[in-house]
C-alpha positions as CSV (number, residue, x, y, z in Angstrom):
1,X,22.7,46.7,53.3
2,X,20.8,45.1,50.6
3,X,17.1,43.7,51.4
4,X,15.8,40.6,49.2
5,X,12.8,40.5,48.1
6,X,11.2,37.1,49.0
7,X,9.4,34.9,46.0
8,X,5.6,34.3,46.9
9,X,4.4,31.2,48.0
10,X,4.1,28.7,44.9
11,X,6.2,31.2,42.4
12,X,9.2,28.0,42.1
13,X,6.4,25.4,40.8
14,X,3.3,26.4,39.3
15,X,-0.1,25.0,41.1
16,X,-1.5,21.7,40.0
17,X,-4.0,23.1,38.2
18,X,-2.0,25.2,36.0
19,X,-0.2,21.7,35.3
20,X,-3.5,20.4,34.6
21,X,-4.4,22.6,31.5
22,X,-0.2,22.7,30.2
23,X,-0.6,18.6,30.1
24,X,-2.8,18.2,26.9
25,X,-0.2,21.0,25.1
26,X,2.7,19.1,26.0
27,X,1.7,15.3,25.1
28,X,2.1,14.7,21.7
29,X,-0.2,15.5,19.1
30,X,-2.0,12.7,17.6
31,X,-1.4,13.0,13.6
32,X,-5.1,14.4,12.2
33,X,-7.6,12.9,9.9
34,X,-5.9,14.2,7.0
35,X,-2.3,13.4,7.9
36,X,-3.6,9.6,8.3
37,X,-5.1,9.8,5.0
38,X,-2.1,11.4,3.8
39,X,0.4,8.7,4.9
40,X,-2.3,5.6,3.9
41,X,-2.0,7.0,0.2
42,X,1.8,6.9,0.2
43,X,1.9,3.7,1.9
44,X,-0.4,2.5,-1.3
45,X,1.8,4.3,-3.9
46,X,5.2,3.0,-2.6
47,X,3.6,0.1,-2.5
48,X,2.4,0.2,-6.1
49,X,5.7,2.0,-7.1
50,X,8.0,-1.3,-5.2
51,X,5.3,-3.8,-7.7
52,X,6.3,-2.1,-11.0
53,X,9.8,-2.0,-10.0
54,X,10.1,-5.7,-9.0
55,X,8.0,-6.5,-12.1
56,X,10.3,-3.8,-14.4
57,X,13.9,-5.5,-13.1
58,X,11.7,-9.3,-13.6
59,X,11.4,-8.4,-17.2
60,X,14.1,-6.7,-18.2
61,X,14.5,-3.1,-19.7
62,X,13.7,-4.7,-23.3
63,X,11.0,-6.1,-23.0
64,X,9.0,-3.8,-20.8
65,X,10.1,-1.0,-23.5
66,X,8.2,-3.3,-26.0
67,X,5.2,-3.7,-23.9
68,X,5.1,-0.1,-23.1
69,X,4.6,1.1,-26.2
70,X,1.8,-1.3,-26.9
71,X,0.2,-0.4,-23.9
72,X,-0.2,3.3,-25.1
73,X,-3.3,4.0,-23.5
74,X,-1.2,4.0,-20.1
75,X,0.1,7.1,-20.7
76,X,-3.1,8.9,-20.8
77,X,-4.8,7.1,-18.0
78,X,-1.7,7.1,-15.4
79,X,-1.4,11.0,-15.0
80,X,-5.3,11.4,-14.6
81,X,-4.8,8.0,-11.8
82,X,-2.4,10.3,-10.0
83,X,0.0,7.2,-10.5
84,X,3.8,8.0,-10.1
85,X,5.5,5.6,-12.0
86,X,6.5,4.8,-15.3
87,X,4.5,3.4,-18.5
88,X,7.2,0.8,-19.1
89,X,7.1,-0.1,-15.1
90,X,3.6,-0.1,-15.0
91,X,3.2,-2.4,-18.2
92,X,5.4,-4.9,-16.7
93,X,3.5,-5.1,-13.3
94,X,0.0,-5.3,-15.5
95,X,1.6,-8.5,-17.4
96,X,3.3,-10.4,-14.6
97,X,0.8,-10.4,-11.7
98,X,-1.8,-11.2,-14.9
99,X,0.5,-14.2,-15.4
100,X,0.6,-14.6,-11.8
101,X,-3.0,-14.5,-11.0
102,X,-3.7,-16.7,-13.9
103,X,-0.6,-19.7,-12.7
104,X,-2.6,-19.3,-9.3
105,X,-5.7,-19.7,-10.4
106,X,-4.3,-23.0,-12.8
107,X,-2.7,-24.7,-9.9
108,X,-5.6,-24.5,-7.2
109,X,-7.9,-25.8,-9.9
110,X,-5.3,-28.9,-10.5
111,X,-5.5,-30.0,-7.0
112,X,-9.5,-29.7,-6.6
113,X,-9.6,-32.2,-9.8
114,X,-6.8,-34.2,-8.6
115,X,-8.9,-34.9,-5.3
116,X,-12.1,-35.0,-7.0
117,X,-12.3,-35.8,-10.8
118,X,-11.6,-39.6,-11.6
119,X,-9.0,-40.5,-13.9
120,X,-11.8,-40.9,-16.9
121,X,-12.7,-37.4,-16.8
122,X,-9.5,-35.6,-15.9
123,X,-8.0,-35.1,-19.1
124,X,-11.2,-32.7,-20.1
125,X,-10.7,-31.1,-17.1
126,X,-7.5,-30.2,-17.4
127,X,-8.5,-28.1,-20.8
128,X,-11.3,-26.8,-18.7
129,X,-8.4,-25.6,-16.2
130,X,-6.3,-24.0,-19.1
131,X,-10.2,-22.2,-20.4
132,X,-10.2,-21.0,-16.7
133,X,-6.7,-19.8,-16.4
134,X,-7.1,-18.2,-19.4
135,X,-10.2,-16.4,-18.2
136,X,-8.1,-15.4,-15.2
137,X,-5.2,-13.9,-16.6
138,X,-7.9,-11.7,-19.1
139,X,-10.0,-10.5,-16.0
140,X,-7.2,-9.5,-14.3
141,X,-5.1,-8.0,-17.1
142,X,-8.3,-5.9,-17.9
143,X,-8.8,-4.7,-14.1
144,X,-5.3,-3.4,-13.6
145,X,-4.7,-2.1,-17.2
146,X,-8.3,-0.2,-17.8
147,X,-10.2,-0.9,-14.4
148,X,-8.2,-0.3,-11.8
149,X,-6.6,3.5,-13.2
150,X,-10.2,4.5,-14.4
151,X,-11.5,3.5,-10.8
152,X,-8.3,6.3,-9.0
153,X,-9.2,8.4,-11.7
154,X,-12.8,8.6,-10.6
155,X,-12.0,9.1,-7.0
156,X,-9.5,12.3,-7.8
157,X,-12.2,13.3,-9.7
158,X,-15.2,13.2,-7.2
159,X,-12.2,14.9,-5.0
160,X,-11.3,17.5,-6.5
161,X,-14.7,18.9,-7.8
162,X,-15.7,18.5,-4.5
163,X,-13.1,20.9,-2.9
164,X,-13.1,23.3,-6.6
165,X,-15.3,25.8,-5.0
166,X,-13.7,26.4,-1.8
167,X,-10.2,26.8,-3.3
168,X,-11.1,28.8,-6.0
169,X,-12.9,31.2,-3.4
170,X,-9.6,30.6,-1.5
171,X,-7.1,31.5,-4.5
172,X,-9.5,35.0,-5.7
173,X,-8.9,36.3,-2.1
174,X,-5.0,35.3,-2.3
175,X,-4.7,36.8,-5.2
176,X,-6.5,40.1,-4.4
177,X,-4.4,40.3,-1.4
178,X,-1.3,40.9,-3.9
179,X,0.0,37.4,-3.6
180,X,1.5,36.0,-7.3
181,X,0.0,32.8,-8.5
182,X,2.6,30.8,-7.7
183,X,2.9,31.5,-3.9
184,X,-1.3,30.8,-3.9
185,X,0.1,27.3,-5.2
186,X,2.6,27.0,-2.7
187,X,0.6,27.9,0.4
188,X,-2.3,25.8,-1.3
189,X,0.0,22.6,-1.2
190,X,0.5,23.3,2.0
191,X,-3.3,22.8,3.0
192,X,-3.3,19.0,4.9
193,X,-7.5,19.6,4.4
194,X,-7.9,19.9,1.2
195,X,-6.4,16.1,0.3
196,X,-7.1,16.4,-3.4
197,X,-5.8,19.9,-4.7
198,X,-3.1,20.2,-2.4
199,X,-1.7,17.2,-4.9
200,X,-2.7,19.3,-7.7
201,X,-0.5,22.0,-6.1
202,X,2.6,20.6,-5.1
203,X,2.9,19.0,-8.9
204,X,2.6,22.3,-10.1
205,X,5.3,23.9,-7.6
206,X,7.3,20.7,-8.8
207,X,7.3,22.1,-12.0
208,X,7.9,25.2,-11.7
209,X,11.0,24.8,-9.0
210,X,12.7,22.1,-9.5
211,X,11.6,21.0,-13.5
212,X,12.3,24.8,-14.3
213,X,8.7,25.4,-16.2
214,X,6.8,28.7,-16.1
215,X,3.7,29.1,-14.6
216,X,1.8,28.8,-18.0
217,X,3.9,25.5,-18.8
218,X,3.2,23.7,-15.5
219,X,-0.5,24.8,-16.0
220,X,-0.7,23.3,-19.0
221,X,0.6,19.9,-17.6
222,X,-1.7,20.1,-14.6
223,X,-4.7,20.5,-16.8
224,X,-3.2,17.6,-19.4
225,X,-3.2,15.2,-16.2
226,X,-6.3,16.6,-14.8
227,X,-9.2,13.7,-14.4
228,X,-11.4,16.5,-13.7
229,X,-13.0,18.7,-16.9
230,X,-14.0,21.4,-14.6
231,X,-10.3,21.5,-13.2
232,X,-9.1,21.4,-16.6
233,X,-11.4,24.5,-17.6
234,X,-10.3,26.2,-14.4
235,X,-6.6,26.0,-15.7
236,X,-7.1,26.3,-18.9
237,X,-9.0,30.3,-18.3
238,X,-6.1,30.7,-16.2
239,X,-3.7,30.5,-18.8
240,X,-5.6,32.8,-20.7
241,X,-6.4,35.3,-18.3
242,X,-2.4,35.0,-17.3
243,X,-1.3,35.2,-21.0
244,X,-4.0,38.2,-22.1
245,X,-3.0,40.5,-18.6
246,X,-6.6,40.0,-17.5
247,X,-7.7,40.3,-14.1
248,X,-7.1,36.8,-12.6
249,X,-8.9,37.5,-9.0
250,X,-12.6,38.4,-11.2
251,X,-12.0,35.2,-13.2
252,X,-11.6,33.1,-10.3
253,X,-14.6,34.9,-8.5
254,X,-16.4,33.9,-11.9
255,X,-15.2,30.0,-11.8
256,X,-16.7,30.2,-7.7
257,X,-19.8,31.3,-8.7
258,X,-20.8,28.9,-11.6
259,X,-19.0,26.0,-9.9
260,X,-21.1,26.9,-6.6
261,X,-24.8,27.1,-9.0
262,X,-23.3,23.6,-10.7
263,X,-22.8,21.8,-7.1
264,X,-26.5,23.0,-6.2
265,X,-27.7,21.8,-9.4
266,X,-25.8,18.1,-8.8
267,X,-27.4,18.2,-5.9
268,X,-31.0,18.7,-6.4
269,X,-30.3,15.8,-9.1
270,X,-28.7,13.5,-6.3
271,X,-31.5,14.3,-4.0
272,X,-33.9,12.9,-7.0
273,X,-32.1,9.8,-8.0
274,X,-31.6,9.1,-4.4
275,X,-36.0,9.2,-3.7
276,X,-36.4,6.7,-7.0
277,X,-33.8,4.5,-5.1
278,X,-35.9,4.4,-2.1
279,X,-39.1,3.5,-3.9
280,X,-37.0,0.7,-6.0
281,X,-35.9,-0.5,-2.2
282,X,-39.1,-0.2,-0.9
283,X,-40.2,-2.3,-3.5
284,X,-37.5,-4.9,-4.2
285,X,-36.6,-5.5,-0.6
286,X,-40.2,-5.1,1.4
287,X,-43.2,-5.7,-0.9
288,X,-42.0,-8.1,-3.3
289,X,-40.3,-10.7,-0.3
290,X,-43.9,-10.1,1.3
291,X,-45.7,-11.2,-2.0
292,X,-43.5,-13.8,-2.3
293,X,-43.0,-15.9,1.2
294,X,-47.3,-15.8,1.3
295,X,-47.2,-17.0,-2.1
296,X,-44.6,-19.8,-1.1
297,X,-46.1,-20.2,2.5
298,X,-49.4,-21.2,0.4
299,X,-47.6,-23.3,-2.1
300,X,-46.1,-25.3,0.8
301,X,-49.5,-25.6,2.9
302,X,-51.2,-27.4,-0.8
303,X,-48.0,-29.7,-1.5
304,X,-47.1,-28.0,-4.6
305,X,-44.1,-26.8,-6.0
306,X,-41.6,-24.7,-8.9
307,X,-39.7,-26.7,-11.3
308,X,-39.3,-29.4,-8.8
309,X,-37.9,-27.1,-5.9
310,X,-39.6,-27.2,-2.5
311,X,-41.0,-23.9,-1.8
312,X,-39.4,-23.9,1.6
313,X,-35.7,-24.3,-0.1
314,X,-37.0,-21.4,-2.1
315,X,-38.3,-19.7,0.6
316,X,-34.7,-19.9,2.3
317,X,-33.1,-19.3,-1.2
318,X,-34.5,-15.9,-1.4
319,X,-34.3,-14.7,2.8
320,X,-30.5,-15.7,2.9
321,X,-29.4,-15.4,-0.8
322,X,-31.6,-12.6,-3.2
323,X,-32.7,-10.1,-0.7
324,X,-28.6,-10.0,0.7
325,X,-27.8,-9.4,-2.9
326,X,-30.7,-6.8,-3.6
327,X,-29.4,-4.7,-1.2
328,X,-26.1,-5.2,-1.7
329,X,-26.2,-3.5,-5.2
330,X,-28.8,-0.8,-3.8
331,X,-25.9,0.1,-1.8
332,X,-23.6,0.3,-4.2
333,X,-26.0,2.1,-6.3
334,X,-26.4,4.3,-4.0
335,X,-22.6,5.1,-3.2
336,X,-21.6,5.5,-7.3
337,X,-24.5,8.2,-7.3
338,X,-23.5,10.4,-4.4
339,X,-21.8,13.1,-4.8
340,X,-18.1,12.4,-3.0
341,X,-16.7,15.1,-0.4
């Protein structure tokens, strides 16, 4: 006769509370701060990427060819940009939306002088609107031909110096541990935190996997495309450390240390620069408005005035127009001088 064993009370559904603490494992995961920043940046490059392509088939394989190689400087600047797409492509989307911007800026300018300019004047300013389309399509073939790669080049820059330390640190104890150089590239690329050399890494497993380079060849190109001359050092000693048989983890413990004592010193710099912007705040945007409002404030009380201008107007002029813009390029200032996480 066979006795069974009956189940505690509870044993065929766990207790609420139990449920309680499984809940938060078994919603979904909402994507982290890198992910986001991860999937904004391809959103940008596909869409840059779908621009140069629309502008590339616009054009025609020809004459983007032609206006690539006059455009040299592109193939410099792209790589360091971290922009994926071709010189030719890239030429063609710098010309068209130029053209673009500049037809744009013709046509609005037409209709404000057709509802405002009488028919005596409008012939002169229809040559003024050619001078300001003209304008246009130079501004903006400058900003996306010099400005605007410069300006992604700066921010992978600020980027990756700012993560240099830690991965360098990271890569010596890798590398100690008996890993090869190019797994410490593969598990680096695989890092969601560190946003700017994780990039670095995955180019360089590109080229060794799929574009069939050595290690010393895809180095090479990482340091060519590098915006950074402290990354470019840092690859560059790795090539010779890889190439002479020297030990690769004591080099990199080398690169942490200096790169550490250069952070501090950028620091100690930023800390300076950051009190003289204070005392030009302090002054710009507290004593001289002061100076200024009693000096108007009197002006106003004795009926007098400058250039013609009542010192009230100027009064408003400088609360709602100059001290807006004083402290609008303070800021700026202040956020080209900082160093960038």
């Amino acid at each position: 006769m066979r006795f069974w064993r009956r189940k505690p009370v509870g044993a065929e559904h766990p207790p609420k509370e139990k449920k309680k603490r499984l809940l938060p494992f078994l919603r979904r995961r909402e994507p982290t701060l890198p992910t986001r920043k991860r999937e904004e940046k391809k959103k940008s490059e596909l869409t840059i990427a779908s621009l140069c392509n629309f502008s590339y088939r616009l054009l025609g394989p020809e004459v983007a060819s032609y206006l690539g190689s006059k455009l040299g400087g592109l193939r410099r600047s792209l790589p360091r940009a971290g922009l994926l797409v071709t010189v030719d492509a890239y030429a063609s989307m710098v010309v068209v939306f130029s053209s673009i911007i500049a037809a744009i800026a013709f046509v609005w300018g037409l209709l404000i002088a057709i509802l405002t300019v009488s028919p005596e004047a409008f012939l002169p300013a229809l040559f003024l609107l050619f001078g300001v389309a003209a304008i246009a399509w130079a501004v903006s073939f400058v900003f996306l031909y010099a400005v605007y790669p410069a300006i992604k080049a700066s921010n992978r820059r600020a980027l990756l110096e700012g993560e240099l330390p830690f991965v360098t640190s990271f890569m010596s104890v890798l590398i100690e541990a008996g890993l090869t150089p190019e797994k410490v590239f593969e598990i680096i690329s695989m890092i969601e935190a560190l946003e700017g050399f994780s990039w670095e890494a995955r180019m360089i497993v590109r080229d060794i996997k799929l574009l069939g380079r050595d290690l010393v060849q895809a180095l090479q190109a990482a340091a060519q495309r590098s915006p950074s001359p402290l990354l470019t050092n840092l690859f560059e000693g790795m090539i010779s450390t890889i190439t002479s048989g020297g030990d690769l983890a004591g080099y990199l413990r080398m690169e942490t240390r200096d790169t550490l004592i250069l952070r501090r010193i950028i620091l100690r710099q930023f800390i300076d620069t950051l009190g003289i912007i204070a005392e030009i705040q302090m002054s710009a945007v507290v004593v001289f408005p002061l100076l200024m409002i009693i000096m108007l404030g009197l002006m106003a009380m004795m009926g007098g005035g400058i250039a013609g201008l009542n010192p009230v107007f100027l009064m408003r002029l400088m609360i709602y127009v100059l001290l807006p813009m004083i402290a609008a390029i303070l800021l700026l200032l202040t956020d080209a001088v900082s160093p960038k996480e």
